[in-house]
C-alpha positions as CSV (number, residue, x, y, z in Angstrom):
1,X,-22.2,-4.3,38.2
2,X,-18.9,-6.4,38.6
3,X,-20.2,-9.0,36.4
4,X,-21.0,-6.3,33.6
5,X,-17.5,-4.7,34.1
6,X,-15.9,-8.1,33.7
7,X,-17.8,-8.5,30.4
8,X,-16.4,-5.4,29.1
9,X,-13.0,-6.4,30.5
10,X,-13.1,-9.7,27.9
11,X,-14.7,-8.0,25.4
12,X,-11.6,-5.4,25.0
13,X,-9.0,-8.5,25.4
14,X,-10.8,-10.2,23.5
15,X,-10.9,-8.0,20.6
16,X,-7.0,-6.7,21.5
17,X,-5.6,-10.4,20.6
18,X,-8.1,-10.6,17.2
19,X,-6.3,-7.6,16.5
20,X,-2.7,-9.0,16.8
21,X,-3.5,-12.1,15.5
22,X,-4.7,-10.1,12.3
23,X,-1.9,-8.2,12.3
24,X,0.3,-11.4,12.8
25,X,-1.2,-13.0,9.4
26,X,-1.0,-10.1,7.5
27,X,2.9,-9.8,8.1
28,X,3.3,-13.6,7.5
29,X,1.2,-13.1,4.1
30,X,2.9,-10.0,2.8
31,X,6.0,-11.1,3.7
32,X,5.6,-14.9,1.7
33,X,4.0,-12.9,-1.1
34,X,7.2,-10.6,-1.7
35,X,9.3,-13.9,-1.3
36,X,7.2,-15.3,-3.9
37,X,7.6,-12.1,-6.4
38,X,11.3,-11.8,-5.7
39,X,10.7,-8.7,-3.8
40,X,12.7,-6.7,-0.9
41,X,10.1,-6.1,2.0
42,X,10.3,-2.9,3.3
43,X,8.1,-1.8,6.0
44,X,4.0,-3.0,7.0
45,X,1.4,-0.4,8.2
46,X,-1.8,-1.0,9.1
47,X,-3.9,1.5,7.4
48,X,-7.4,1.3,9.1
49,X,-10.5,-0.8,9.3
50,X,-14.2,-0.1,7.4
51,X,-16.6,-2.2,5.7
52,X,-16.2,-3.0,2.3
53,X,-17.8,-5.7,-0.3
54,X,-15.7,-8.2,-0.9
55,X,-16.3,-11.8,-2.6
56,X,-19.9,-10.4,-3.5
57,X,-21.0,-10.1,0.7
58,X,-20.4,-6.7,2.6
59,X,-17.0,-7.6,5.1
60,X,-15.3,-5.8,7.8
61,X,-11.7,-5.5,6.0
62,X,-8.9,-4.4,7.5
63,X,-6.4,-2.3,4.9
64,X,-2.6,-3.3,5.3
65,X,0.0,-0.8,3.4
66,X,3.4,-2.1,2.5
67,X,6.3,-0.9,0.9
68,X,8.9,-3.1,-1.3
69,X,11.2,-2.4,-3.8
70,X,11.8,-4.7,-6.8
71,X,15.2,-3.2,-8.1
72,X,17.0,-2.2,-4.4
73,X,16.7,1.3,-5.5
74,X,13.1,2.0,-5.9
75,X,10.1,1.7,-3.4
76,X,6.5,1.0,-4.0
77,X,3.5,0.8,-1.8
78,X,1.3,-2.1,-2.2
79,X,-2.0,-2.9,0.3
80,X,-3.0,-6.4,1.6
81,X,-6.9,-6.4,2.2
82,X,-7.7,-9.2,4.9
83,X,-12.1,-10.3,5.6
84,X,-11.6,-13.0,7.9
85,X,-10.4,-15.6,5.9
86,X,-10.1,-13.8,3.0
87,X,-7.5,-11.8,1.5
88,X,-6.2,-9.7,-1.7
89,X,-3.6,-7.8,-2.5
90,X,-3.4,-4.9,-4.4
91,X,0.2,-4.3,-6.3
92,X,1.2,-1.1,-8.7
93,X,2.7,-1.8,-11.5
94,X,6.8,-1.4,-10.7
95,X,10.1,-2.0,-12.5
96,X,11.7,-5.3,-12.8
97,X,15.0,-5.9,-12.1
98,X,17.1,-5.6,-15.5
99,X,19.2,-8.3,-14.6
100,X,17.0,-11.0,-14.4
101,X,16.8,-10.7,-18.9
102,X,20.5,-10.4,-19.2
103,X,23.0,-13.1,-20.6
């Protein structure tokens, strides 16, 4: 019985730090994907956790929301979907900033 309870004991830790260390990536990858758009990051949510195919093969994904805002004075939510390795994001279309075409 105690070796069965320390099993389940590892098990939860074990899946606890898979968690953070998902959660961890996803940050790091929304956050060098803004930086790459020229975006203002403005907050990261996870959303929840299902299976869903992606790359062809049925994953576990988990669904990241983020807000940004491309102008300083409008915000849009985009999701980051992460399958192990795997990951894609999922943008709305949103307004550029104007004075990027000026001059």
């Amino acid at each position: 019985m105690d070796l069965l309870a320390i099993f389940i004991f590892c098990l939860i830790v074990m899946l606890f730090w898979r968690r953070r260390k998902d959660a961890e990536r996803a940050q790091y990858l929304i956050k060098q994907k803004c930086q790459q758009l020229d975006l203002q990051l403005l907050d990261v949510n996870f959303k929840r956790e299902k299976p869903q195919k992606m790359a062809g093969y049925w994953r576990w994904c988990r669904f990241y929301q983020f807000e940004f805002s491309s102008t300083g004075d409008s915000r849009y939510q985009g999701q980051l979907i992460m399958a192990g390795s795997q990951y894609k994001f999922e943008l709305p279309v949103y307004r550029v900033a104007d004075d990027l075409f000026e001059g």
